[in-house]
Steps between C-alpha positions, in 0.01 A plus 500: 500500500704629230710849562425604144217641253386202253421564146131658459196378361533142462851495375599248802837459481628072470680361758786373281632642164760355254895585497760417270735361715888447421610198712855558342669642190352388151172361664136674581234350630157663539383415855183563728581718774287662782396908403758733707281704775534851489672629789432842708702743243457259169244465207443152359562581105357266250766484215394560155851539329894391573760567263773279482824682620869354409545441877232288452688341224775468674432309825261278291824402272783569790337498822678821599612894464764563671434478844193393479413135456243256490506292770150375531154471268445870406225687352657702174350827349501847597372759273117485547191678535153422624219594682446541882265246627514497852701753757609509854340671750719773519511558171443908388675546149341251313189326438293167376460546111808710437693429187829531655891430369728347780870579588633176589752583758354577845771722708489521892482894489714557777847462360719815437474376128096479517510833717747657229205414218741210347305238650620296184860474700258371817695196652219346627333478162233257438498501091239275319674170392822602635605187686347427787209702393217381278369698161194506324456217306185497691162536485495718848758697641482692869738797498570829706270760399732765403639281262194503303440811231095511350522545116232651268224269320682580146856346631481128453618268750779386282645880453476546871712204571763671247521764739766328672750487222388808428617616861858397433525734172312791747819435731759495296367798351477661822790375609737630208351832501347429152346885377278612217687517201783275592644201298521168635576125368365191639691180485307199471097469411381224686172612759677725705687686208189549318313629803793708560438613116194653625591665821810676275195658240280591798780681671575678211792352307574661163717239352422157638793210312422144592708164450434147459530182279120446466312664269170450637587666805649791318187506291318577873756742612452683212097519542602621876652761423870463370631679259785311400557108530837324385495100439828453646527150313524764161666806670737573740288697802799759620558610170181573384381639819823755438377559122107602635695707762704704250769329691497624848278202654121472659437717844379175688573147425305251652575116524262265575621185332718375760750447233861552599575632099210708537567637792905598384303628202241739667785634670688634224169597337468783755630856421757716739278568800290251422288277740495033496246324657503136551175309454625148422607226741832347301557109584794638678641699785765681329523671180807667360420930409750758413544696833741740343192562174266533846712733659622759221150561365324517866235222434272458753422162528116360708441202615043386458411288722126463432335772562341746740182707551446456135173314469236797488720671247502188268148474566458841384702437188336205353169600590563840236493287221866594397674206603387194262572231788291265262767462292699236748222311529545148257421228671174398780491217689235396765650375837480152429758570213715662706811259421447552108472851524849541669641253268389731206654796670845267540507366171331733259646854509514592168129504540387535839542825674261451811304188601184624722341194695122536601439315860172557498388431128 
């Protein structure tokens, strides 16, 4: 007998679903594999929407971040959202037919980090297609039910899985101390920089300067809510962030390019007294900044590591109507196309800002 509740009314859930499986870097394959049983504390969420993330990107072309490498067939994807067909039996918080976003990193809550409330800096982190882990290039997906969040019937699925870009931009903005009125630049407008777009407007930002060499994406960061963005192929980004600043420099800078130039850049962007937050994950370990430029002015410098009790927040944000999420959205791919569609986010980013694959289309 099973230990969890089924999906109602003759919505009898298969015994195997499809997975796009990467059996090493450069190659999917979409396999057959047995439906993951719900256990005791999890909800069996049928997947309706994954964005493709640049970690995804990158351990399909590299086979590792950092630390982390692929070592075995993995299952990419981990921005999703679904809907709960089946739960475990002791299951209280959520329910069969919920509409519901999922955090993809399940903590183990007893940590001083989890007991601090930065379960993001958990050690024992289980993070969706963080290797060894498998993501959600599936059809089903069994996951602890506090890390799924129920969204309303007027959020699509594809906006709810934006809600964890969205998170990062919530952190850093939390993180930086980022108040009403403040100004703030953003280097770099790939996913995360756009979403970060957003959380800047929602919290508030009166001036909000973005860079980048691709005009479509500045295009988008202007419909998100920036105020000013500077094609750094035609202008030089420090100097006309110091012109829109009457010279003094932005109150928060935010970099989330992983670019080592951007980076040095942000930096000097940022007024006396002014706060840095780094977003972006640079190729390498070390990057050269000007202590003494850090030191005289008092920046205050944060390091974002994903993110932290942020999704019911982001939830709340997109579901107002005043973040235009729909704006990433380019490309859609069913799961059997999962291959192509990171291809087009690898190869075509003058026109592609996010890829969405459908597992269950």
């Amino acid at each position: 007998m099973n230990n969890y509740t089924q999906a109602p009314a003759g919505a009898e859930l298969p015994l195997t679903m499809r997975a796009a499986v990467m059996p090493e870097p450069g190659c999917i394959e979409i396999r057959e594999l047995p439906v993951p049983q719900a256990g005791p504390h999890e909800v069996l969420v049928k997947v309706m929407a994954v964005g493709v993330c640049g970690s995804d990107l990158h351990y399909y072309e590299h086979g590792r971040i950092g630390r982390f490498v692929v070592e075995k067939p993995i299952i990419l994807g981990h921005e999703c959202a679904g809907i709960i067909v089946a739960a475990g039996e002791k299951v209280t918080k959520a329910a069969i037919g919920d509409r519901v976003a999922v955090e993809p990193g399940v903590t183990c809550g007893h940590c001083d980090a989890c007991k601090a409330g930065r379960y993001n800096l958990c050690p024992d982190v289980q993070f969706l297609a963080t290797p060894p882990v498998d993501g959600a290039f599936v059809q089903y997906l069994a996951i602890r039910e506090d890390m799924v969040f129920r969204i309303p019937d007027h959020l699509s699925y594809e906006e709810a899985a934006l809600n964890e870009p969205f998170s990062v931009g919530i952190h850093a903005a939390r993180r930086s101390r980022l108040q009403a009125g403040e100004t703030v630049a953003i280097m770099g407008m790939g996913p995360v920089g756009l979403m970060a777009v957003a959380a800047a407007k929602c919290y508030g930002a009166s001036r909000i300067i973005v860079t980048d060499l691709e005009e479509v994406r500045l295009e988008a960061a202007l419909r998100l809510g920036a105020t000013d963005a500077i094609n750094i192929k035609r202008a030089d980004a420090l100097e006309t962030i110091k012109q829109l600043t009457d010279g003094t420099g932005v109150d928060v800078a935010w970099e989330t390019a992983g670019n080592p130039k951007a980076l040095q850049s942000a930096l000097y962007a940022v007024r006396r007294g002014g706060r840095l937050a780094i977003v972006g994950l640079p190729p390498q370990d070390e990057i050269p900044l000007n202590v003494p430029f850090i030191a005289d002015g008092e920046i205050d410098i944060y390091g974002i590591f994903r993110y932290a009790n942020t999704y019911p927040k982001g939830i709340e944000f997109l579901a107002s109507g005043n973040v235009a999420a729909g704006v990433l959205i380019t490309d859609r791919y069913p799961l059997s196309e999962t291959r192509e569609a990171l291809e087009r986010a690898i190869h075509n980013k003058s026109g592609s800002l996010k890829v969405i694959v459908y597992p269950n289309d």
